[in-house]
N, CA, C and O atoms as CSV, one atom per row, in Angstrom:
chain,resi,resn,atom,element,x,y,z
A,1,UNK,N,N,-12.417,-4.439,16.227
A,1,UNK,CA,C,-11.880,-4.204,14.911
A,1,UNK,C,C,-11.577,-5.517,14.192
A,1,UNK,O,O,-11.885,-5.701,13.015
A,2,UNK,N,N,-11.075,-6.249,14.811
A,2,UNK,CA,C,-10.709,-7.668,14.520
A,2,UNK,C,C,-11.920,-8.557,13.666
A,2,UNK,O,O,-11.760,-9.283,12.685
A,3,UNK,N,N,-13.080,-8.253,14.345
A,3,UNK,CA,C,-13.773,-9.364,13.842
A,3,UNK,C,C,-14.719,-7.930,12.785
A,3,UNK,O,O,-15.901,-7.931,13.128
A,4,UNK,N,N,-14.581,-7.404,12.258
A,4,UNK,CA,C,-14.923,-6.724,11.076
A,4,UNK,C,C,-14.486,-6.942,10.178
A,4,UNK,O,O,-15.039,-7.118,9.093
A,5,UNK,N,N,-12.921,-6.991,10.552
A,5,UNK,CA,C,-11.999,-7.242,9.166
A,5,UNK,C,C,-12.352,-8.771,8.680
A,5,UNK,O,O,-12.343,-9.003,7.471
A,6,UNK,N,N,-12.646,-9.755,9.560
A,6,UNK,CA,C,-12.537,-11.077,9.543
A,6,UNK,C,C,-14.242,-10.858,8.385
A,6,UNK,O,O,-14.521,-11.351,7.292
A,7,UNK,N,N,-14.915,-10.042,9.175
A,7,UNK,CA,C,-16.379,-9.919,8.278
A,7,UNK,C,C,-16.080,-9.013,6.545
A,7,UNK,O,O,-16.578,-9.331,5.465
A,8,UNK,N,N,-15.380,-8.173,6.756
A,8,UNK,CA,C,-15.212,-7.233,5.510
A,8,UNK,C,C,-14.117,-8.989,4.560
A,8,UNK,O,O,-14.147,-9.059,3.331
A,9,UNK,N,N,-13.330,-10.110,5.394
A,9,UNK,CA,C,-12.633,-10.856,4.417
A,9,UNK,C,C,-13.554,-11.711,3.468
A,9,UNK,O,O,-13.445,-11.931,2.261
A,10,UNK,N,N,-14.791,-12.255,4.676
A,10,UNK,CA,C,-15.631,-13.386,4.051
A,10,UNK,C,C,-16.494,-12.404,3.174
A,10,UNK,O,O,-17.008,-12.931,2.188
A,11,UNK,N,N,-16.691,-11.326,3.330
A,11,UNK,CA,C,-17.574,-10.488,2.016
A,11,UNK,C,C,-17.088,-10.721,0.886
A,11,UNK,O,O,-17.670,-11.195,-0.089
A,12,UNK,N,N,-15.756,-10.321,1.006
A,12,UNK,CA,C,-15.148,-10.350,-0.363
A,12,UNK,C,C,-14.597,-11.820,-0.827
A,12,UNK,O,O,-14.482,-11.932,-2.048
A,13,UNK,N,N,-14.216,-13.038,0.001
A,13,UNK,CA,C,-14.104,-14.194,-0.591
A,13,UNK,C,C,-15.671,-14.654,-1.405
A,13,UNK,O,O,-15.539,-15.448,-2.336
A,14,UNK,N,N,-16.938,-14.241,-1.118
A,14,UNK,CA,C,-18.217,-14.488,-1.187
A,14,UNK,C,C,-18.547,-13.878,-2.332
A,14,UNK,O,O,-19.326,-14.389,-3.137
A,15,UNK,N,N,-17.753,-12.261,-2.574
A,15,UNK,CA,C,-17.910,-11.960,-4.299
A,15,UNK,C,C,-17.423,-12.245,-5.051
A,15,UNK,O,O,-17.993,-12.327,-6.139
A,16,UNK,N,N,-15.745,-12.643,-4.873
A,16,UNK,CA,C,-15.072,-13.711,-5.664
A,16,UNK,C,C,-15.897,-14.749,-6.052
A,16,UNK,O,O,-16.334,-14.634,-7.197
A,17,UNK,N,N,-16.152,-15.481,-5.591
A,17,UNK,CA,C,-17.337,-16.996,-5.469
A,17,UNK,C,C,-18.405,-16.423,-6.017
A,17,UNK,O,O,-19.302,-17.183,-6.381
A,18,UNK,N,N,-18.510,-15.539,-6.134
A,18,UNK,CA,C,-20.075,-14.976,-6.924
A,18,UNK,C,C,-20.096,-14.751,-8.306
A,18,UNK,O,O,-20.688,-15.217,-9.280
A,19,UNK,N,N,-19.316,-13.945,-8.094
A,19,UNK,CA,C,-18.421,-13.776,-9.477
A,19,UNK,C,C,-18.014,-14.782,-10.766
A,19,UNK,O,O,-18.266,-14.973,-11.956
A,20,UNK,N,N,-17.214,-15.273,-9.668
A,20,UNK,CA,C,-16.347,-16.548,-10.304
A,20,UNK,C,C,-17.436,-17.456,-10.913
A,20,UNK,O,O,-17.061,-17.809,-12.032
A,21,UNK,N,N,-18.527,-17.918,-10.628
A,21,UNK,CA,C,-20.038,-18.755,-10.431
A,21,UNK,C,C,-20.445,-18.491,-11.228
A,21,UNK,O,O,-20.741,-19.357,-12.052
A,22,UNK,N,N,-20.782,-16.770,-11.542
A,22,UNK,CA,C,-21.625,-16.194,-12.526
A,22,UNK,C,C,-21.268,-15.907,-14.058
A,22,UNK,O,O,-21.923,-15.632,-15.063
A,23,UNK,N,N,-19.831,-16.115,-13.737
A,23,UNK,CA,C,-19.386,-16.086,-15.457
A,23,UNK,C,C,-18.083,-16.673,-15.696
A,23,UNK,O,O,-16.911,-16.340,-15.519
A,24,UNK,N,N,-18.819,-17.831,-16.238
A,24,UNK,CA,C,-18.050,-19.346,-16.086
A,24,UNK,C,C,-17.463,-19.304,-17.971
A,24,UNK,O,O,-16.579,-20.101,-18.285
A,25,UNK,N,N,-17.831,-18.691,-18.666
A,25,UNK,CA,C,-17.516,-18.459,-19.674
A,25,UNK,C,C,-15.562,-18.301,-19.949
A,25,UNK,O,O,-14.788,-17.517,-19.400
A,26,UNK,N,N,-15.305,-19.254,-20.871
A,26,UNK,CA,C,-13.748,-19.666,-21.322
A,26,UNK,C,C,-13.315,-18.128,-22.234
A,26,UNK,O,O,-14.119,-17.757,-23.089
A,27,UNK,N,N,-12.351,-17.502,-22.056
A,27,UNK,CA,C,-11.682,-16.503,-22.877
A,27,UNK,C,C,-10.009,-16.869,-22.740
A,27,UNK,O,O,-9.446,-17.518,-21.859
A,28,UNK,N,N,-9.471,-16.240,-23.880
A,28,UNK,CA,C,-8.257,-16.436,-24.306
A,28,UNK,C,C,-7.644,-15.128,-24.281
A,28,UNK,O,O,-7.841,-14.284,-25.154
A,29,UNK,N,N,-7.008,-14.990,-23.424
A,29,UNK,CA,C,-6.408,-13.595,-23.196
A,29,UNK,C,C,-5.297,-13.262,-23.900
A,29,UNK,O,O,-4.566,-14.250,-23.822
A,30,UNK,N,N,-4.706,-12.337,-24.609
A,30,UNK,CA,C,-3.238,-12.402,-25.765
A,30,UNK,C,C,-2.776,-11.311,-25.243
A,30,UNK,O,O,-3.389,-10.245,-25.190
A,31,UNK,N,N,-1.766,-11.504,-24.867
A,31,UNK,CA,C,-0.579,-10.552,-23.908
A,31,UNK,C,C,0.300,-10.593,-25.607
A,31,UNK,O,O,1.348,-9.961,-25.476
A,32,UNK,N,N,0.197,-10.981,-26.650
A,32,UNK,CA,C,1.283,-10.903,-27.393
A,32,UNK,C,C,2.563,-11.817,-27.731
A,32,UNK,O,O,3.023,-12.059,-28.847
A,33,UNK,N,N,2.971,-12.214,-26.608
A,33,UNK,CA,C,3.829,-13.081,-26.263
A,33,UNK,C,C,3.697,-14.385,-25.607
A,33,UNK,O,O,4.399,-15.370,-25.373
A,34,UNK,N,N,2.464,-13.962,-25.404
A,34,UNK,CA,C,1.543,-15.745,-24.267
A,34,UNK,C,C,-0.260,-15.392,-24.379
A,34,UNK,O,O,-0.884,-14.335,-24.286
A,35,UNK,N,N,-0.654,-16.685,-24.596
A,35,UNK,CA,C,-1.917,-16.550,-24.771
A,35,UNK,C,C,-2.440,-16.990,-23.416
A,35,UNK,O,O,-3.018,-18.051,-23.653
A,36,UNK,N,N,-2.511,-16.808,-22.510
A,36,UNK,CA,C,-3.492,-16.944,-21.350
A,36,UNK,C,C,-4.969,-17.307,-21.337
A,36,UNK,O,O,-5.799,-16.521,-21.795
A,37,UNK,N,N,-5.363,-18.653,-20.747
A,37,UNK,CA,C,-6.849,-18.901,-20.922
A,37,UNK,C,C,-7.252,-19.102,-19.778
A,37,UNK,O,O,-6.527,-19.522,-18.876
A,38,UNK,N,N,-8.779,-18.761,-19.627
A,38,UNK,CA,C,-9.244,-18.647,-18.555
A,38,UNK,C,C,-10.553,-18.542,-17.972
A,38,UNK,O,O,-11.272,-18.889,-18.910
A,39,UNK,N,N,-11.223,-18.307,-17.108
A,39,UNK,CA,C,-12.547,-18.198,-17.075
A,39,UNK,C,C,-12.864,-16.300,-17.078
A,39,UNK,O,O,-11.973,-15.451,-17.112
A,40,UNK,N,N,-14.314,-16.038,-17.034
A,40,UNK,CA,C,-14.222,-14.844,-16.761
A,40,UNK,C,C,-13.905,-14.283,-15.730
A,40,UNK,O,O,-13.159,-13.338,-15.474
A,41,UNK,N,N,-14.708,-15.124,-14.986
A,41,UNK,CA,C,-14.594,-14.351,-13.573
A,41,UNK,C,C,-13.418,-14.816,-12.759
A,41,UNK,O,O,-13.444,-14.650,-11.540
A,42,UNK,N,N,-12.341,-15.414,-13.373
A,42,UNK,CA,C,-11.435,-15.587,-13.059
A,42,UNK,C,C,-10.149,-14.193,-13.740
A,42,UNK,O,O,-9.202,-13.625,-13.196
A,43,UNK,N,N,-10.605,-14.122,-14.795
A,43,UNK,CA,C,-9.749,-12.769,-14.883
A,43,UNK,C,C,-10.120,-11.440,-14.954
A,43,UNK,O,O,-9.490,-10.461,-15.354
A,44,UNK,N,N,-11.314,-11.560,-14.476
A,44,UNK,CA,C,-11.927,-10.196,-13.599
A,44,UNK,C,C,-11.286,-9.895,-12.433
A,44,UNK,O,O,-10.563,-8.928,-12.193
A,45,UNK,N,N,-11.794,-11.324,-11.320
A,45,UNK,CA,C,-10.928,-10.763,-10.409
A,45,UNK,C,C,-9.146,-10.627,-10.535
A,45,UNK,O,O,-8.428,-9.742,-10.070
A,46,UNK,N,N,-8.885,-11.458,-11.082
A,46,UNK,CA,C,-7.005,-11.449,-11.153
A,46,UNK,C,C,-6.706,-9.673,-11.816
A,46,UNK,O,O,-5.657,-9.053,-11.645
A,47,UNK,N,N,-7.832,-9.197,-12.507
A,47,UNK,CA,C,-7.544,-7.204,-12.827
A,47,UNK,C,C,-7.617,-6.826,-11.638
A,47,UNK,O,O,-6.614,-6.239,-11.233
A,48,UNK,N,N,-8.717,-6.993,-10.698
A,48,UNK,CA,C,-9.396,-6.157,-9.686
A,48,UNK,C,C,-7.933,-6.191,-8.341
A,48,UNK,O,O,-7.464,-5.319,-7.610
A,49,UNK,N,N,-7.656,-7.489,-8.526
A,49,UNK,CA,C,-6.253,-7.472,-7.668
A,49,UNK,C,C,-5.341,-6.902,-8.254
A,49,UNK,O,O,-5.261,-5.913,-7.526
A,50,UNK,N,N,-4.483,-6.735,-9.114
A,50,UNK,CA,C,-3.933,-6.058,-10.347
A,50,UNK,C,C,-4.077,-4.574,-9.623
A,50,UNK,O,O,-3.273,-3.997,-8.890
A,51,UNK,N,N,-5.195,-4.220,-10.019
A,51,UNK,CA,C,-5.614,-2.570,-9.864
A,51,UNK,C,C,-5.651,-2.278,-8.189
A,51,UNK,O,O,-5.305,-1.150,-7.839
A,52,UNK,N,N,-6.009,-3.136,-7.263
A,52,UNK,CA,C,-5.728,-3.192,-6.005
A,52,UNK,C,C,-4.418,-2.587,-5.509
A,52,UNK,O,O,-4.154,-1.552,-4.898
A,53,UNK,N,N,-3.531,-3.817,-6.092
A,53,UNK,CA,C,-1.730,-3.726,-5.570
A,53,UNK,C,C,-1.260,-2.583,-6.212
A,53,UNK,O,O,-0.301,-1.972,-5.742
A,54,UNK,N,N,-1.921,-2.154,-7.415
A,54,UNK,CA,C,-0.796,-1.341,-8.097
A,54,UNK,C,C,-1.196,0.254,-7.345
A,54,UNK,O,O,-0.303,0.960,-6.877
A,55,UNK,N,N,-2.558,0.636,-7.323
A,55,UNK,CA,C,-3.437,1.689,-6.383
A,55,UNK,C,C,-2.318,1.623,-4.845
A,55,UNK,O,O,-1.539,2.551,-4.629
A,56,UNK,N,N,-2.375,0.882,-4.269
A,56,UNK,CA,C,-1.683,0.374,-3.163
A,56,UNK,C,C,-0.046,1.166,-3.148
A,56,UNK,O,O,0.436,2.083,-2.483
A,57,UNK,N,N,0.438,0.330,-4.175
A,57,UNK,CA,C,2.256,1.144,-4.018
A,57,UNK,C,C,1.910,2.548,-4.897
A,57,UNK,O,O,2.876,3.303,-5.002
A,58,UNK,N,N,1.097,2.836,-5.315
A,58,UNK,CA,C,1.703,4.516,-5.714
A,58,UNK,C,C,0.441,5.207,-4.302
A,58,UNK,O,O,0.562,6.407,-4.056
A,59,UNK,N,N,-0.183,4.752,-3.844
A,59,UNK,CA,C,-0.219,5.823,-2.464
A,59,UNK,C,C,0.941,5.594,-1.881
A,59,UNK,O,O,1.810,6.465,-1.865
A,60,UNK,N,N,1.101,4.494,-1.370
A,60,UNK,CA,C,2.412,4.532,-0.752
A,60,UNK,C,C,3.637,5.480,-0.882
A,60,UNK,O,O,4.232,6.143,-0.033
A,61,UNK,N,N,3.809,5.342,-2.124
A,61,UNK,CA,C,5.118,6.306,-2.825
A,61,UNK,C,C,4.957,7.611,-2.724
A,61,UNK,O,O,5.863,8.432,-2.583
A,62,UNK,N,N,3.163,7.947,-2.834
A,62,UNK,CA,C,3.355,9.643,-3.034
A,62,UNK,C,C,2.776,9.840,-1.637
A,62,UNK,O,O,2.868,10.936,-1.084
A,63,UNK,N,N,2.075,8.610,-0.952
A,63,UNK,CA,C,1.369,10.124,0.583
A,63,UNK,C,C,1.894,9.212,1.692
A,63,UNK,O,O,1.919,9.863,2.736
A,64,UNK,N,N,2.380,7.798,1.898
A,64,UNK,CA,C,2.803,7.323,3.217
A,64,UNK,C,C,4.037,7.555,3.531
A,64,UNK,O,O,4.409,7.954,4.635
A,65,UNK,N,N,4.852,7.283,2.435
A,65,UNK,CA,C,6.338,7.356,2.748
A,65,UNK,C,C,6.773,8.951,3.463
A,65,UNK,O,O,7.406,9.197,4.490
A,66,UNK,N,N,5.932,10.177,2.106
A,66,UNK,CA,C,6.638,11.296,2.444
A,66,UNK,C,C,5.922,11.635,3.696
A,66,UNK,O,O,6.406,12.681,4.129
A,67,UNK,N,N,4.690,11.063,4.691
A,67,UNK,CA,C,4.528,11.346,5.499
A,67,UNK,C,C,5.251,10.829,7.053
A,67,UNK,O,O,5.360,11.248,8.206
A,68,UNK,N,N,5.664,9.585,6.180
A,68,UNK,CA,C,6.776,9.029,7.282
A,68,UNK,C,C,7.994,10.048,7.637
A,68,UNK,O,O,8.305,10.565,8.710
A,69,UNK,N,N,8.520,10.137,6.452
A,69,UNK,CA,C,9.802,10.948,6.673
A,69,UNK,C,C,9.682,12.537,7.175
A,69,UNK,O,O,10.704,12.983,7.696
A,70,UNK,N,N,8.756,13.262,7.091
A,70,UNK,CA,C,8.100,14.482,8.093
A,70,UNK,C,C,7.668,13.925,9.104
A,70,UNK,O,O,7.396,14.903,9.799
A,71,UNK,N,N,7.361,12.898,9.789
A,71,UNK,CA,C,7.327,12.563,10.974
A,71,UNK,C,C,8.673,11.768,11.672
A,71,UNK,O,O,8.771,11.653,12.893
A,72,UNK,N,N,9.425,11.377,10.971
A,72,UNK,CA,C,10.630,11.369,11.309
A,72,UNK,C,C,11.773,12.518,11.768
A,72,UNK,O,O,12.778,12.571,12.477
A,73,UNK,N,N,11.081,13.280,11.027
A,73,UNK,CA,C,12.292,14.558,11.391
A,73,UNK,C,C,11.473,15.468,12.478
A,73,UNK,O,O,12.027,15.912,13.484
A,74,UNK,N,N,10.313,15.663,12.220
A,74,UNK,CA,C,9.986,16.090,13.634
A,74,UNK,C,C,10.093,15.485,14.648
A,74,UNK,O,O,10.261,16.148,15.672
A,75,UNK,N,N,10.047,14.246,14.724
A,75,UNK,CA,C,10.565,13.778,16.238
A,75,UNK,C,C,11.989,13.586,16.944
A,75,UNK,O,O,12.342,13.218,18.064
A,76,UNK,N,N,12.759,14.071,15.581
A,76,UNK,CA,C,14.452,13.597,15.653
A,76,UNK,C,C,14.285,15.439,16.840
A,76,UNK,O,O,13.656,16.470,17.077
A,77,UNK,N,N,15.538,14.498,17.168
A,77,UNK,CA,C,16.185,15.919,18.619
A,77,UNK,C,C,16.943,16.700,17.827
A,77,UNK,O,O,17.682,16.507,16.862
A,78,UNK,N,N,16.580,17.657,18.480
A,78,UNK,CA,C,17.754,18.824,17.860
A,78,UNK,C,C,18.649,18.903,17.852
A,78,UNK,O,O,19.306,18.384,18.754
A,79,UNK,N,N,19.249,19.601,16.830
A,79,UNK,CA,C,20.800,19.565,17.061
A,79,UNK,C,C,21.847,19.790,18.292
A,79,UNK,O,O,21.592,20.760,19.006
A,80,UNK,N,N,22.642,19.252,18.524
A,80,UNK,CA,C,23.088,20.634,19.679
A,80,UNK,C,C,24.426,20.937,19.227
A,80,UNK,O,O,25.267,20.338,18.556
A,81,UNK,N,N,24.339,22.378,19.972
A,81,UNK,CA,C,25.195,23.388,19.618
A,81,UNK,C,C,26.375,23.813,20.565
A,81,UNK,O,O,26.328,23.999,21.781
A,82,UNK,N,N,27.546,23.933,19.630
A,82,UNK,CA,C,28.840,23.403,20.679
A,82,UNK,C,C,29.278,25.290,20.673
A,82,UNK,O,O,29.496,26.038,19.720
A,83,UNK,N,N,29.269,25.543,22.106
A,83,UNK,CA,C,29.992,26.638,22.397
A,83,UNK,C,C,31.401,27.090,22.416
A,83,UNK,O,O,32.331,26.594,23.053
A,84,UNK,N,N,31.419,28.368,21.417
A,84,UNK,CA,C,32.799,28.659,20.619
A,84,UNK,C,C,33.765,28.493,21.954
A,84,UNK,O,O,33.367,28.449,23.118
A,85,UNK,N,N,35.435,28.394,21.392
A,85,UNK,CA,C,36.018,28.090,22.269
A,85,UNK,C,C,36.567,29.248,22.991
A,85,UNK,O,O,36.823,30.165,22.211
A,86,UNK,N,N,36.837,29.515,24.237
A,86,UNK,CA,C,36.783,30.653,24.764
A,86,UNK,C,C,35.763,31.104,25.778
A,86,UNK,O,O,36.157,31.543,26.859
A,87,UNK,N,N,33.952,30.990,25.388
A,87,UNK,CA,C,32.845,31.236,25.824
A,87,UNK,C,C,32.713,30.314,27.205
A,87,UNK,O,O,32.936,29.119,27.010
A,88,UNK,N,N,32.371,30.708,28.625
A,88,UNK,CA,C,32.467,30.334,29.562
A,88,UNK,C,C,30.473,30.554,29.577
A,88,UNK,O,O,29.816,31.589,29.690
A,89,UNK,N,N,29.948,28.879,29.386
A,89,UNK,CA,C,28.810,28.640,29.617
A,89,UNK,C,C,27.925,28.615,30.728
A,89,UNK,O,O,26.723,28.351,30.702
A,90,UNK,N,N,28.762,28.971,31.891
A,90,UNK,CA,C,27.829,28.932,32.833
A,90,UNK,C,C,27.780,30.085,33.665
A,90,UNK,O,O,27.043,30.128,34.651
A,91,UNK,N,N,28.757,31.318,33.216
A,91,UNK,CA,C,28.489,32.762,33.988
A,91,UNK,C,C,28.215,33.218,32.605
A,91,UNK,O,O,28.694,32.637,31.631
A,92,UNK,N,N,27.371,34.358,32.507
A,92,UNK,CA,C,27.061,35.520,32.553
A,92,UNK,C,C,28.254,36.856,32.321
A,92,UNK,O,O,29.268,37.142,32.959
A,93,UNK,N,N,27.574,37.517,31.055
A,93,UNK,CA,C,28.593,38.716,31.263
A,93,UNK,C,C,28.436,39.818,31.993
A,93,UNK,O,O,29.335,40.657,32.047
């Protein structure tokens, strides 16, 4: 598994670099409040990470967490249950 991931990393440092290479072209990005400049393929990828992380925390929020916490409670022990006072637990009526 190890050395896949290490292969699936250099893929994607290699499309960055491809990317980045292929569209070298200057843009001025306007957030409104700050003008950001940059290359293209420099703020291609800086979206693609963007859309990465943000994809990332809302699975998290809607399918890992609540699957954590149903696997938390199924493995928690049961309650136990305290016999009323009076009730002699180990005979039989």
């Amino acid at each position: 598994m190890r050395p896949l991931r290490f292969l699936v990393a250099l893929l994607c440092i290699a499309a960055g670099v491809l990317i980045g290479a292929l569209n070298p072209q200057a843009i001025a990005l306007d957030l409104g409040f700050v003008v950001l400049h940059a290359t293209l393929g420099v703020a291609l990828l800086v979206a693609l990470l963007c859309g990465v992380l943000v994809g990332g925390m809302i699975l998290t929020v809607s399918v890992v967490l609540p699957l954590r916490q149903r696997l938390r409670r199924a493995q928690a022990p049961p309650p136990r249950t305290v016999a009323p006072p009076g009730a002699d637990p180990g005979h039989g009526v």
